[in-house]
N, C-alpha and C positions, 0 to 999 in steps of 0.2 A: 320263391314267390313272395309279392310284397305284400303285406295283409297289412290292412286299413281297419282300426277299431269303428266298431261300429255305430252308427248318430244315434244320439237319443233322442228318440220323438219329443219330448218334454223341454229339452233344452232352449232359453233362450238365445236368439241369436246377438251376437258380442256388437251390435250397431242398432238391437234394438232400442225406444224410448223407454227410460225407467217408469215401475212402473208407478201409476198413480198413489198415494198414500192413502190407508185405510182408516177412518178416525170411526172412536168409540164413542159412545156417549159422554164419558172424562172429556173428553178433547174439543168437542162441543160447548159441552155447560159449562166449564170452568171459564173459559172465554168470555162467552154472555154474561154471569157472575160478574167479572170485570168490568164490563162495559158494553157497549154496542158493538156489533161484528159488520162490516159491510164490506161488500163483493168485492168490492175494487181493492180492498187492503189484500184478502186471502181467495183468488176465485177459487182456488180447490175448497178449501174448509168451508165455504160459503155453498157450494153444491153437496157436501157433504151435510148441511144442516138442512138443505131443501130436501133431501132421500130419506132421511132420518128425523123430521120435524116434528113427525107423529108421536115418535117416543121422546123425544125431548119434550116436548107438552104433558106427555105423561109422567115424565119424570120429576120435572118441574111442578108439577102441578101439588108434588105429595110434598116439596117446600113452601106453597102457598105463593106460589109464583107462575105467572103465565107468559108466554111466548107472541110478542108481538114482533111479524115479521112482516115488511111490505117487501114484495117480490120483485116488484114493477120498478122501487125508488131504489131497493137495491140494498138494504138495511135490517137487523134485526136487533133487538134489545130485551129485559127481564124486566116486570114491573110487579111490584105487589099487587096478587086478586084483594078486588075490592073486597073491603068485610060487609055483609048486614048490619044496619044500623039498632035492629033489631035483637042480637047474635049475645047472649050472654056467657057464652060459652067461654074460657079464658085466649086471652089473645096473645096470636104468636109472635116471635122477635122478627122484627124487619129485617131480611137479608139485605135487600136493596134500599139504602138510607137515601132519604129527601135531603134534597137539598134548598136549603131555603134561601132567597134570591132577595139582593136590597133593592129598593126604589128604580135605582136609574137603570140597572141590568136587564130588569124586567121590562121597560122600558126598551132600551135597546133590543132584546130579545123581538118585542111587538112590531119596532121598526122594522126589524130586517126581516120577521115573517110576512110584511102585508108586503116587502119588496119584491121577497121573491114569489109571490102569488101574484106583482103586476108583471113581473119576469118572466112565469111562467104562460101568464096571457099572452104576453108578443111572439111566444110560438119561437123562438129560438133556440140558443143554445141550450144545454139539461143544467151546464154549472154555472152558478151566480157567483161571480168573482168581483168583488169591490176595494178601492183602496181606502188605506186609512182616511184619505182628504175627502173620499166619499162618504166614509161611514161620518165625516164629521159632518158634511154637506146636508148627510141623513137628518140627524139631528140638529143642525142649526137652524134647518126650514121648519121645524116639529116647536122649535122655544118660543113661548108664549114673549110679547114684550115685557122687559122690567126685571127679567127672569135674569139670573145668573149665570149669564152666559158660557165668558170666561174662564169659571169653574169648571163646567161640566166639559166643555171640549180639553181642559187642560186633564180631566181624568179619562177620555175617551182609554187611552191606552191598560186604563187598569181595567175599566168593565170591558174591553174587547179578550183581554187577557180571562177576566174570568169567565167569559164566554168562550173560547177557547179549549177552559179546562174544563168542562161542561160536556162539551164536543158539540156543539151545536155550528160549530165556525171552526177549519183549518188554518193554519198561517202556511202559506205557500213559500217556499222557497226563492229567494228574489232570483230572477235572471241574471244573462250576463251584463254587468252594468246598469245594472236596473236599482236605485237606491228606496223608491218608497216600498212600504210593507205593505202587503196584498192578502185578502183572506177570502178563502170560497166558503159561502154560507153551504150548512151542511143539511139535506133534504130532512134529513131526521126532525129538524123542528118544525116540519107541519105534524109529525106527531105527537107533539105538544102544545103545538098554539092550533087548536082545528080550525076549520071553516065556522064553523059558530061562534065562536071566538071573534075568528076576523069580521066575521059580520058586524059583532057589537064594538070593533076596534075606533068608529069616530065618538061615539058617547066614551070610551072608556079613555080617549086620548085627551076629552074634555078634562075627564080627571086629573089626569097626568099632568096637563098644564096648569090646573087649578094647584094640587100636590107642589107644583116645582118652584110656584112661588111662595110657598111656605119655607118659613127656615128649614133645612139640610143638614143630618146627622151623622147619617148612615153612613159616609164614605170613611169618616175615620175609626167607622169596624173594621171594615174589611180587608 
């Protein structure tokens, strides 16, 4: 007689899909810690932070740190809870350090948010993808007359760079035969330029022109 070992109910089958990965709370925070997480880079870890978001906020929160996640854009990131201005109590060290921004960055930052907010009105595509001769096109219609023009378009490449490393802007990978450089503005920065903000963007742009014809320092910080 041929005797067949018996199946184990338990076993899985050798063509099933592996199984999904299980992430801990470590696997989550330390990521965020870093930087912004979004969907698109990890969808597993990115559903795993939507199952678990409750105790991430919890956990974060005993660092004095809170969980700002938009669900809809597809993004989440750490920010320092605000303190009371009030709060005498001694103050904690910043896990997540500011980053402080020169003249023309910030600038460009305001450009490219009131863009993709006209972007986003045309009801089209979700990615705003622009090329370098745009982002210049951006600003050269923004340069007051007399201003220093020149200048500013010949350092486009260094503020898109530190925009970049910001992450507010990706640099896409050029196609095949495709020589100019391309960068999709990244949703995350209407989480820092709000709607209110853009509201006051024509008075604040006044500045910005009034500001550009002043002599110019800051580029050789940075």
């Amino acid at each position: 007689m041929d005797l067949q070992p018996e199946a184990d109910p338990n076993a899985v089958p050798s063509d099933a899909p592996p199984a999904a990965p299980q992430y801990d709370l470590t696997a989550l925070v330390v990521p965020l810690l870093k930087g912004v997480l979004y969907r698109e880079d990890d969808a597993t870890l990115w559903q795993a932070l939507l199952k678990l978001q409750s105790r991430v906020r919890d956990y974060t929160s005993v660092l004095a740190l809170e969980l700002v996640l938009d669900e809809a854009e597809g993004y989440a990131f750490l920010r320092s809870r605000p303190e009371p201005e009030d709060d005498e109590s001694p103050k904690l060290p910043r896990l997540v350090r500011r980053q402080p921004l020169t003249f023309h960055v910030s600038v460009l930052l305001a450009l490219l948010r009131k863009k993709l907010a006209e972007f986003d009105a045309s009801g089209g595509d979700t990615r705003l993808i622009l090329s370098r001769d745009a982002v210049v096109e951006l600003i050269r219609v923004f340069l007051p007359a007399g201003s220093n023009e020149s200048r500013l378009i010949d350092n486009v490449d260094a503020h898109l760079n530190k925009v970049v490393e910001l992450g507010f802007v990706r640099r896409l990978k050029p196609s095949a035969g495709g020589q100019e450089a391309m960068y999709e503005v990244r949703r995350i920065l209407k989480a820092f330029v709000d709607a209110q903000w853009l509201a006051d963007f024509d008075q604040r742009l006044a500045l910005y022109q009034a500001q550009l014809l002043m002599p110019q320092t800051e580029d050789a910080d940075e």
